[in-house]
N, C-alpha and C positions, 0 to 999 in steps of 0.2 A: 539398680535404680528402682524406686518404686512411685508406681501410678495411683494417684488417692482419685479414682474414681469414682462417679455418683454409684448409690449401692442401687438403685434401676438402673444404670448400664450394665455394671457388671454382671446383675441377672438375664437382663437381656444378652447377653456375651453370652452367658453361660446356656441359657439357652439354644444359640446359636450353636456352641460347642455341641450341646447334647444330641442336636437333628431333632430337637422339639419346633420344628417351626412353626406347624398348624397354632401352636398355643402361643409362641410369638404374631402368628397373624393377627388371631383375634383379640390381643392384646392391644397391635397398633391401630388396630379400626376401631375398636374402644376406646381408647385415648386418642384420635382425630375425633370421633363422634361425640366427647365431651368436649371437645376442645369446639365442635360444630355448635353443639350446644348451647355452649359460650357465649358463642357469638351471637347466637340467635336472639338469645337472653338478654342481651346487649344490645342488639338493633332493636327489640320491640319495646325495648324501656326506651333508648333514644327515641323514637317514632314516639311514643306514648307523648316521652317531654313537648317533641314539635308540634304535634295535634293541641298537646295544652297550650301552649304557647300562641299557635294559628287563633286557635277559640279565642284565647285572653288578647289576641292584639283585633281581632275582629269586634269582640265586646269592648273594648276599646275607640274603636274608631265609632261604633253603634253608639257610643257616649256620648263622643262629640258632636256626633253628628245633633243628637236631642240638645245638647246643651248649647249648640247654636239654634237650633231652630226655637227654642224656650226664650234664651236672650230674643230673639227677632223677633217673638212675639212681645215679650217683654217692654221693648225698645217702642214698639207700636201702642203696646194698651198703656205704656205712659207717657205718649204725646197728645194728654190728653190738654185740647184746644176750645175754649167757649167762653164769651164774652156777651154783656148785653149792657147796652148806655143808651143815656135818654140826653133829649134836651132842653135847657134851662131857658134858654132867651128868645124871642120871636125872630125869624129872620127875615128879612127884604133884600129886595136887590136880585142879581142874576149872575150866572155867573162862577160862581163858588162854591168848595166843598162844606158841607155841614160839619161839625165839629159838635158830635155829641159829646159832652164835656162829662155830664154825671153818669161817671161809670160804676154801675154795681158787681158786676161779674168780670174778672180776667183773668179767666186762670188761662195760664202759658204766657200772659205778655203781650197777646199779636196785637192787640189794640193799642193806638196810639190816641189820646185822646186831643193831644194839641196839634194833630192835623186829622185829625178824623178818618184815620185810615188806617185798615187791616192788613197786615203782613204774614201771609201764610209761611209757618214756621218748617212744615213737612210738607210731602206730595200726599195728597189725599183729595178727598170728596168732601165738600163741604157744602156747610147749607146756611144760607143767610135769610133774615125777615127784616123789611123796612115797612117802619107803620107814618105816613105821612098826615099832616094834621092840616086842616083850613078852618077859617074863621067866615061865619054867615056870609053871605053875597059873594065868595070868593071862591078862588082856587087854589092848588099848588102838583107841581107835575116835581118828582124828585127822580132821578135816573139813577141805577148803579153798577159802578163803572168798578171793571178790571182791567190793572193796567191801561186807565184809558181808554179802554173799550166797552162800547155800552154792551152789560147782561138781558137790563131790563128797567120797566118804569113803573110808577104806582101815582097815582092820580089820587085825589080830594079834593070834594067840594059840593058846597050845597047853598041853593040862594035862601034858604031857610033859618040854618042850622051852621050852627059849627062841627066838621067835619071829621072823620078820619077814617082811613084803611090801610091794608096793611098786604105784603104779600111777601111768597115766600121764594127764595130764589136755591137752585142747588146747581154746582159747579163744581167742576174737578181743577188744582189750581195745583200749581210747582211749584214747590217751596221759593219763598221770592217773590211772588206775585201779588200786588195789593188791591185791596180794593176797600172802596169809598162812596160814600153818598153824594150826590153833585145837584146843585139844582142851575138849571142850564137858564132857558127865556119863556120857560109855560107857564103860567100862573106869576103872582107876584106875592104872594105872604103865607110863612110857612109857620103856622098857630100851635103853639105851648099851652098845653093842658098840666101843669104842674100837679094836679089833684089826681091824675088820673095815670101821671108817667107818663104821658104822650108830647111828642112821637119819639118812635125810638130804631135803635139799628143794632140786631144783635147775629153771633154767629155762631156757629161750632162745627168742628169733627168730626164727617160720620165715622171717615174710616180712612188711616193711612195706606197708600199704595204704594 
């Protein structure tokens, strides 16, 4: 019978035969220490891979993380909100909201001009101005209301003179919440200056929260 053995066995064998062991030993620890080697060689290029890989899914998540917070900002500096309308006709009577009809600015919408009333589109800060107008011997008291809650009021009037003033109101508002000019039982005529724009109700955005 014959054995086709690897030709390193049979020198190993033959070694073995000879009582060479010393030079079989440091054969087998030389061939585990490359076989160590190996290994080694092999775990620091794996480890190498996982570090890159750690880094690249970290730089990863560092992306998202900007590219929400860009969107958020994004999302804020284009809700941008500001309107300003005048109005056309004298009013009398008590009672009712003013319907500034001639609107020149709306950008975003929130203005309604056929009830006279602003619909804040985002949560934010916002800043409104009402300029009330009277005519000689008279007055007018305009109040303005969120959600039906008085903000504040602006007064006009002069026994001289035809009148007007104006004031500036700021307010933090929920998206949803409207607000309007109302003129309640103070005064009775609220005077149209066509030449001049007056009076008027405008508003804007300082800043989304």
């Amino acid at each position: 019978m014959t054995l086709n053995l690897p030709f390193r066995t049979i020198f190993i064998l033959q070694l073995l035969f000879t009582g060479k062991s010393s030079i079989l030993k440091r054969i087998l620890v030389e061939d585990n220490f490359c076989t160590l080697v190996n290994k080694l060689n092999a775990l620091e290029t794996e480890v190498a891979t996982l570090k890159a890989n750690a880094a690249s899914n970290n730089t990863i998540q560092v992306l998202k993380q900007d590219v929400a917070l860009l969107k958020t900002q994004q999302a804020k500096q284009t809700n941008t909100v500001a309107f300003m309308a005048y109005l056309t006709t004298h009013e009398h009577g008590t009672n009712h909201h003013i319907y500034f009809d001639d609107v020149k600015t709306n950008i975003g919408n929130a203005y309604n001009p056929l009830n006279g009333m602003f619909v804040a589109s985002v949560d934010g800060l916002y800043q409104f101005s009402v300029t009330a107008c009277s005519k000689d011997n008279h007055y007018i008291v305009l109040d303005i209301d969120v959600n039906h809650a008085n903000l504040g009021k602006v007064i006009a009037g002069d026994d001289a003179y035809a009148d007007c003033n104006s004031k500036a109101f700021v307010v933090k508002l929920t998206a949803g919440d409207n607000v309007f000019v109302q003129h309640r039982t103070v005064g009775e005529w609220l005077y149209v200056q066509p030449l001049f724009s007056l009076p008027s109700f405008s508003g804007f955005l300082i800043k989304a929260l």
